[in-house]
C-alpha positions in Angstrom: 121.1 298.0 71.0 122.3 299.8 73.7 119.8 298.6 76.5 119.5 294.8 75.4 121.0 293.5 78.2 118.8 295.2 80.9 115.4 294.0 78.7 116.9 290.6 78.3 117.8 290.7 82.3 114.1 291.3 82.8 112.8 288.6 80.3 114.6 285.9 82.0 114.1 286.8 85.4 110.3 286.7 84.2 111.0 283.5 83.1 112.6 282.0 85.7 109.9 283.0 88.2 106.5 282.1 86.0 108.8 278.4 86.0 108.4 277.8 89.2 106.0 279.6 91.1 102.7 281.6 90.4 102.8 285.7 91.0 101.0 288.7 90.6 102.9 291.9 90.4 101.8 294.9 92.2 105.0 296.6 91.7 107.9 297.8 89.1 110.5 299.1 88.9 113.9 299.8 87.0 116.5 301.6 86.0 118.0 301.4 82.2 122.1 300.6 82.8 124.0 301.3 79.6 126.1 298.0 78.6 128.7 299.4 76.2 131.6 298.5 74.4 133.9 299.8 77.2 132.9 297.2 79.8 133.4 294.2 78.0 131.7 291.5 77.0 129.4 290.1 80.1 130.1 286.4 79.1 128.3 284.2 82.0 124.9 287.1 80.6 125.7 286.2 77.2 125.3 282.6 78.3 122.4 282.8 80.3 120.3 285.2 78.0 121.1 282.5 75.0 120.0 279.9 76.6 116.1 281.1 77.4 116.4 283.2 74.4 117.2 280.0 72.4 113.9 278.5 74.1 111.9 281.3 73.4 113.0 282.0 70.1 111.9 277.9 69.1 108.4 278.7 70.9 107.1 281.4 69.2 108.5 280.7 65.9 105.7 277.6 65.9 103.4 277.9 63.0 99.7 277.5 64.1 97.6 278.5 61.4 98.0 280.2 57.7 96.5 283.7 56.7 95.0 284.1 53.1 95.8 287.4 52.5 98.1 290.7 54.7 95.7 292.0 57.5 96.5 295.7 58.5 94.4 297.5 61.3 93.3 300.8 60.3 90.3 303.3 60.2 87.0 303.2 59.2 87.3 299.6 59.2 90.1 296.9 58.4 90.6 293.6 57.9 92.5 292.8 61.0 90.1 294.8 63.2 87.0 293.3 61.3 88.6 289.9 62.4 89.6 290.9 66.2 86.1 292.2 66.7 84.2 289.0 65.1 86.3 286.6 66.7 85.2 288.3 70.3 81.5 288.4 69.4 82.3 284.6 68.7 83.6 284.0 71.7 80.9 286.2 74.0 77.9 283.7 72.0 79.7 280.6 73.2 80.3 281.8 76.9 77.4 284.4 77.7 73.8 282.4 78.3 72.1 284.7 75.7 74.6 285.3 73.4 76.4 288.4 72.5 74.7 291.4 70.6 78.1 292.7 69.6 82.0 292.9 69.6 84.0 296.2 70.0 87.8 296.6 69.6 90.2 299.5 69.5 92.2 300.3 66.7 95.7 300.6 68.6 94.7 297.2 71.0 96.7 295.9 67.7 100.5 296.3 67.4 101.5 294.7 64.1 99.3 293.5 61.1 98.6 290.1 60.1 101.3 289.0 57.6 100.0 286.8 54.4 101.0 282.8 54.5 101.9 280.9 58.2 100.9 282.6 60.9 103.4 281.6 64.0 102.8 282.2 67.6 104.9 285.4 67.3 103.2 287.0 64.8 100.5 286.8 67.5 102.2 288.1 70.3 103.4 290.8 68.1 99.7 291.7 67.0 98.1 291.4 70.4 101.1 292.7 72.4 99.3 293.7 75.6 97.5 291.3 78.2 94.3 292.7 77.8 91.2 290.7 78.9 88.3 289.8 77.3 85.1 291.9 79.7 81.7 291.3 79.0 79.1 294.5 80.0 75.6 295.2 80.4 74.9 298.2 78.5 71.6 300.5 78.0 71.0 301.7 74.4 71.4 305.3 75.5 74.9 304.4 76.8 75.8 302.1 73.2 74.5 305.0 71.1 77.3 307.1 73.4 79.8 304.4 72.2 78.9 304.6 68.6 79.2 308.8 69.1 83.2 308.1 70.3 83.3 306.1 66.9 82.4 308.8 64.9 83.9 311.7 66.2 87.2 309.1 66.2 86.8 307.8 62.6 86.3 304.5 63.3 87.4 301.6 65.1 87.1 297.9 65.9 83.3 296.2 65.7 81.6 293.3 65.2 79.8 292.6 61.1 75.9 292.4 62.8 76.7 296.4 63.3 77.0 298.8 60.8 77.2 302.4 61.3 77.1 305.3 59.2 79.4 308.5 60.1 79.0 311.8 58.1 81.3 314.7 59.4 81.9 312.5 62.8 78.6 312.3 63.6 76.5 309.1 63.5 73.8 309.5 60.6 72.2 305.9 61.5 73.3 303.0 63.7 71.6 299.5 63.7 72.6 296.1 65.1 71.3 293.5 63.0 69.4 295.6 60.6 67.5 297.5 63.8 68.0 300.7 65.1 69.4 301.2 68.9 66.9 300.6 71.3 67.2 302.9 74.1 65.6 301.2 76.8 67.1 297.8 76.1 69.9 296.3 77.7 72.5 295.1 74.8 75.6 292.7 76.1 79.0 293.8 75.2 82.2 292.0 74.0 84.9 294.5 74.7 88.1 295.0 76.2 88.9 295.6 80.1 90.5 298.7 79.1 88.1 300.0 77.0 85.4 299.4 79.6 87.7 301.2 82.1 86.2 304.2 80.0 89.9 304.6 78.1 90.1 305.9 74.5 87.0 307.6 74.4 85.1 304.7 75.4 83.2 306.4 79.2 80.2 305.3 78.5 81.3 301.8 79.0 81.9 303.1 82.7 77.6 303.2 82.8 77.7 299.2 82.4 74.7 298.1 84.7 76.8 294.8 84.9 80.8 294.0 84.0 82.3 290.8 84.0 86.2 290.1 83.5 86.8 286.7 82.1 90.8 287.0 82.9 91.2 285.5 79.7 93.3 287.7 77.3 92.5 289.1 73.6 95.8 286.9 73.0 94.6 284.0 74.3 91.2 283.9 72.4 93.0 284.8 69.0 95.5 282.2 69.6 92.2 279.7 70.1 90.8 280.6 67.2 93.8 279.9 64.7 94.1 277.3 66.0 90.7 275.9 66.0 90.4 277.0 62.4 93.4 275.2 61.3 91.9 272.1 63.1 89.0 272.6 60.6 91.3 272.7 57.5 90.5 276.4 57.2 92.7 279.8 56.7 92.4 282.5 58.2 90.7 285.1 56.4 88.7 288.6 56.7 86.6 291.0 54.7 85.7 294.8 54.8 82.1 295.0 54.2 81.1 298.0 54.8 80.5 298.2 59.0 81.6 301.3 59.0 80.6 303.8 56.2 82.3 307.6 56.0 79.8 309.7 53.9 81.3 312.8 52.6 
């Protein structure tokens, strides 16, 4: 490709600083420098991109865990974003006092689907490509029923199996949480993404939370967790589409 060797420039560099010494970036920037044919080969690059590229490579092409079946994300509902969603609604019961009373996921917070057999610690870098972190909210009813409203008028998206919502010509028909409706007065704690509770992708009513917490710790990290502490249990990973979301025509 034409601009491999500015990406590559950047990866190492990235590398070669995380090594060493602990950052936060509050800037970037860059310009794309065309390395073709007609300046040669950049030999002492070559040699330096091979040899963390070599290193990289062997990291994520470890084998962690083993899927029992292709996960795609998609709309209503799919088995990877059936998945995301329950494994964050997992993680909120184990580190909120009271528990979690659901997970919510966007559809595009995924990047690849979930191939069928071993599952490496690519494949999840390439699924859960961006550092998003794991936010936990204090949310009204009146402001979750708002959330389930962006669901329907988007189709669908990302939420935990306790929910189940049904959408007839992008409206919400009915909406319960473990078989009861949305109580409007009650305060319901959320497993979501900082980004969605920025109010991005339709999602402004998160910006209502009475309370928000960022954990710091990234949708990556928790999936990564997870396979892992499935495998440790003898178990694949697996999904189902059960009907959370239900399109009436």
């Amino acid at each position: 490709m034409k601009y491999k060797w500015f990406f590559y420039f950047l990866l190492i560099q990235l590398i070669v600083s995380c090594g060493s010494y602990h950052y936060s970036v509050v800037d970037m920037k860059g310009t794309l420098i065309e390395m073709n044919q007609e300046q040669g080969t950049q030999t002492e690059m070559q040699a330096l991109v091979d040899k963390y590229k070599g290193s990289l490579d062997s990291e994520m092409s470890v084998v962690i865990g083993n899927s029992s079946e292709f996960m795609p994300y998609n709309r209503p509902e799919s088995l990877l974003t059936n998945l995301t969603s329950d494994v964050m609604r997992e993680y909120g019961n184990k580190h909120i006092p009271k528990g979690a009373d659901i997970g919510i996921m966007n559809v595009n917070g995924h990047r690849a689907s979930m191939p069928k057999g071993e599952i490496t610690m690519g494949n999840l870098f390439e699924i859960y490509s961006f550092d998003n972190t794991i936010a936990f909210l204090e949310l009204k009813g009146e402001d979750l029923s708002k959330i389930f409203d962006a669901y329907a008028r988007k189709g669908g998206a990302g939420i935990s199996s306790n929910a189940h919502l049904v959408v007839k010509d992008r409206k919400i028909v009915t909406a319960t949480l473990d078989g009861k409706s949305i109580d409007k007065e009650k305060i319901y704690s959320v497993v979501t993404l900082d980004y969605l509770a920025d109010g991005n992708d339709g999602m402004a009513a998160f910006k209502n939370a009475i309370k928000t917490y960022d954990t710091g710790i990234t949708l990556r990290d928790i999936m990564i967790e997870y396979v892992r502490e499935q495998t440790d249990q003898g178990k694949d990973i697996s999904s189902v589409e059960d009907g959370r979301i239900t399109i009436e025509q």
